[in-house]
N, C-alpha and C positions, 0 to 999 in steps of 0.2 A: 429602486431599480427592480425593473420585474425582471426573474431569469425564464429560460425556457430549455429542457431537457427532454433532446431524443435522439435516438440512435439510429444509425444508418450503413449503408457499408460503400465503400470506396470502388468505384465501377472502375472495369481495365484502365482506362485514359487516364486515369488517378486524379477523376473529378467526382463530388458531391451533389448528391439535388435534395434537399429538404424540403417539404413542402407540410402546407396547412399549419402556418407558423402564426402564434398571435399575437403580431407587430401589424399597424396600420400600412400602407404602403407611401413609400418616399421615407417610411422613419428609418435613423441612423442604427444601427447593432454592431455591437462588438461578439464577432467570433472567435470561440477559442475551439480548438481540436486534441481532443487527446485520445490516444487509443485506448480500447474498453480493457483492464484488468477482469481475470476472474474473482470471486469473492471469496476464494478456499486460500489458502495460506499452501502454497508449495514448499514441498519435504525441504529443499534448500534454504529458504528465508529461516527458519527456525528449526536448527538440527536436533537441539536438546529436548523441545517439547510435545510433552506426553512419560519423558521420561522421570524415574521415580526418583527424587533425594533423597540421601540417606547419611544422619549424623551418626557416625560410631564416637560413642563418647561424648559428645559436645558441651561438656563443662570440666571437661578433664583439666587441668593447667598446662599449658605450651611451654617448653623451655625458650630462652633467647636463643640458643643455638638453633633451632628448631623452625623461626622465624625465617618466611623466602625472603623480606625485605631487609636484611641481616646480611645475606648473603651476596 
């Protein structure tokens, strides 16, 4: 299956025209539409990242009481 990618933008009437496509004509194509994302990660998707971890202690021993799945 050969695909073919290109972008375009949606005229008022809320129609498309693609052209200079490299399909024979009369052949069959499946279209898909989906609107273009940006390629940056928006501050939302990912609130934690960039931010720093920090283990205070991290081989200290936990008591049971101590444990959230305990409680």
């Amino acid at each position: 299956m050969q695909a073919h990618r290109t972008e375009t933008i949606v005229q008022v009437d809320g129609s498309l025209v693609v052209k200079n496509l490299p399909f024979h004509s009369g052949e069959e194509v499946e279209v898909i539409i989906l609107p273009k994302r940006s390629n940056v990660a928006q501050p939302k998707d990912y609130p934690l990242r960039g931010t720093k971890v920090v283990y205070h202690d991290p081989f200290k021993p936990v008591a049971e009481s101590e444990w959230e799945a305990n409680k």
